[in-house]
C-alpha positions as CSV (number, residue, x, y, z in Angstrom):
1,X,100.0,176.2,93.9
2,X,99.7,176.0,97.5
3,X,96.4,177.8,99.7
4,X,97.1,179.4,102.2
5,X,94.9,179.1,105.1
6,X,94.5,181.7,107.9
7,X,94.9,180.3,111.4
8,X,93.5,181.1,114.8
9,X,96.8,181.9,116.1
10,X,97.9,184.2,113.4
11,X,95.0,186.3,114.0
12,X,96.0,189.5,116.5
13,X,94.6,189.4,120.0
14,X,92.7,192.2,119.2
15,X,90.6,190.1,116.8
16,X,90.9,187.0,118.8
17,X,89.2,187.6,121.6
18,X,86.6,190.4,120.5
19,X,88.0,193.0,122.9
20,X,89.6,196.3,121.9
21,X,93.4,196.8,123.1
22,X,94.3,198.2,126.3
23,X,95.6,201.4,126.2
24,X,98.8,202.6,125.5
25,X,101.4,203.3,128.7
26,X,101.5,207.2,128.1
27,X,97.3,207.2,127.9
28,X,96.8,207.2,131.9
29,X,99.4,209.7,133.0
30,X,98.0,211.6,130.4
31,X,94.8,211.9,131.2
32,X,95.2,212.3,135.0
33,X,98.0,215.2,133.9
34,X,95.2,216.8,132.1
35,X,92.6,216.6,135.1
36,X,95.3,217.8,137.6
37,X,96.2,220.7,135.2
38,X,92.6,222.3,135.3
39,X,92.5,222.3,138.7
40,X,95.5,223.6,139.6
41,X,94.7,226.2,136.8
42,X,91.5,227.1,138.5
43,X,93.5,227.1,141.6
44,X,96.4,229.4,141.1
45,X,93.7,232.0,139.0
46,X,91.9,232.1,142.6
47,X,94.6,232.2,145.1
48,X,96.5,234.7,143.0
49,X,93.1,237.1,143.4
50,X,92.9,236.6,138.9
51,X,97.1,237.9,138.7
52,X,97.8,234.6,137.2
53,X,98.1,232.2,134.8
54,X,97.0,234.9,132.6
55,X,95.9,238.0,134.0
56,X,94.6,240.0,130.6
57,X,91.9,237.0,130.5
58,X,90.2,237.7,134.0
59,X,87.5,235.6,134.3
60,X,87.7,233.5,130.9
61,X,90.7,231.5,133.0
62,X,88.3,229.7,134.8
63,X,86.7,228.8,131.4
64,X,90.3,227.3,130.2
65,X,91.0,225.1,133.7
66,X,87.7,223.8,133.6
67,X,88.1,223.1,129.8
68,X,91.6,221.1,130.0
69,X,89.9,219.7,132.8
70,X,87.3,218.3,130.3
71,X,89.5,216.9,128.0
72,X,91.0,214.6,130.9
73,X,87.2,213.9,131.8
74,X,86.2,213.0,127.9
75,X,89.7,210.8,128.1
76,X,88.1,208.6,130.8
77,X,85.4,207.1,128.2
78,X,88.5,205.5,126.3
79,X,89.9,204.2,129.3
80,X,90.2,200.0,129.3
């Protein structure tokens, strides 16, 4: 019966080196996407005098940009 020995180089970088993996590609278009969205959320609820993006909420709009906003924000501390 042969051993079988695990060697440096068949461990994954990941484990290598002791640093986490970078992101993925979609991560950092996401995340800007999310921060852009928000403000251009916020944006369209004040130029539109609270007609749009959805008038029934009125003020809770604001709420929602700033809150997608957040998530992009949040996304930031994952960032490598």
């Amino acid at each position: 019966m042969a051993r079988t020995t695990a060697r440096k180089s068949d461990r994954p970088a990941e484990v290598r080196s002791g640093e986490p993996a970078p992101n993925p590609v979609w991560f950092k278009p996401v995340m800007f996407g999310f921060m852009l969205l928000g403000l251009i959320w916020i944006i369209v609820f004040y130029v539109s005098q609270s007609q749009l993006p959805i008038p029934t909420l009125g003020s809770w709009n604001i709420l929602i940009g700033f809150g997608i906003m957040f998530i992009g924000f949040l996304m930031t501390t994952r960032w490598r």
